[in-house]
Phi, psi and omega in degrees: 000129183244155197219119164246143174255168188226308183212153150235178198226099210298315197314318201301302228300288200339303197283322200230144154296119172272203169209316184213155203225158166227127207244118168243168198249147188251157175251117193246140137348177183276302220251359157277341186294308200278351155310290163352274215298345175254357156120014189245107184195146146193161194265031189306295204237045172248156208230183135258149169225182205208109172213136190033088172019037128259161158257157176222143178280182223177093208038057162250130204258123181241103158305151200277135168250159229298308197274353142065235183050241190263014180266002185275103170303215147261100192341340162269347185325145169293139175227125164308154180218141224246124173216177187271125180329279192327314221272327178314312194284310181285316168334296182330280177359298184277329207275343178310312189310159145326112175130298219259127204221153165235127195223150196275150175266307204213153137243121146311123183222114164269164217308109172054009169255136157284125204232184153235165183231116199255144188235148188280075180234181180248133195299160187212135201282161185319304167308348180257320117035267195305320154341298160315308169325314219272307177305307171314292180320314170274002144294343177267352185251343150308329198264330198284296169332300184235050136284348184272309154322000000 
C-alpha cells in the first residue's frame, strides 16, 4: 500500500485533543482529483459536519485547476465524505457530547483513492495550551542536560 499526503492540518494537534483518527473516502469532482494530486489543498478552518446520516467535509480549500476552465467546481464546496452507517452513527454520538468536534488531519492517496484522515477531538482551553508548551520545553531541556553527561 502506497500513501502520498497532499496537505495537513499542522494547527489540529496544537488547537485540539485528539482521541480517536478515521480514515474516510472523499466524493470528489473530476477536476479536484488532479488538483489534489499536484498538492494544492488546505486544511486551515476545515471541518467535518454530520446531516441526515451523511458526513460532509467543510470549508476546506482544493484550488481550482489550472488548465481546467469551466469545469472547476468552488474551491469550498461541501464534499461528501464515504464512511460506513455504523461508523456514521457512533461519530453522531460522540459530537452529540459536549465539546466534541470532528476535524480532518490529512488529506491523502492511497493506492490512487483520496482519503482523509478525520479526528474525533476535543477543543482545548489557553491553559491547556500553555501547558502543553511548558512540558515540551521542560523536556528539551531535560534531554539538553543529559546530553552533556
Amino acid at each position: 500500500m502506497s500513501e502520498k499526503t497532499v496537505a495537513t492540518n499542522r494547527k489540529a494537534r496544537h488547537e485540539y485533543h485528539i482521541e480517536e483518527t478515521i480514515e474516510a473516502g472523499i466524493e470528489l469532482k473530476g477536476t479536484e482529483v488532479k488538483s489534489l494530486r499536484r498538492g494544492s489543498a488546505s486544511l486551515q478552518d476545515g471541518f467535518a459536519l454530520i446531516r441526515n446520516g451523511e458526513v460532509f467535509l467543510m470549508n476546506v480549500y482544493i484550488a481550482p485547476y489550472q488548465e481546467g476552465n469551466r469545469y472547476n467546481p468552488d474551491p469550498l464546496r461541501k464534499r461528501k465524505l464515504l464512511l460506513k452507517k455504523q461508523e456514521i452513527v457512533r461519530l453522531q454520538s460522540k459530537v452529540k457530547e459536549k465539546g466534541y468536534t470532528l476535524i480532518p488531519l490529512r488529506i491523502y492517496f492511497k493506492n490512487s483513492w483520496a482519503k482523509v484522515e478525520l479526528a474525533l477531538a476535543k477543543g482545548l482551553a489557553k491553559y491547556d495550551k500553555r501547558e502543553k508548551i511548558k512540558k515540551r520545553e521542560e523536556e528539551r531541556e531535560l534531554r539538553r542536560v543529559l546530553k552533556r553527561f
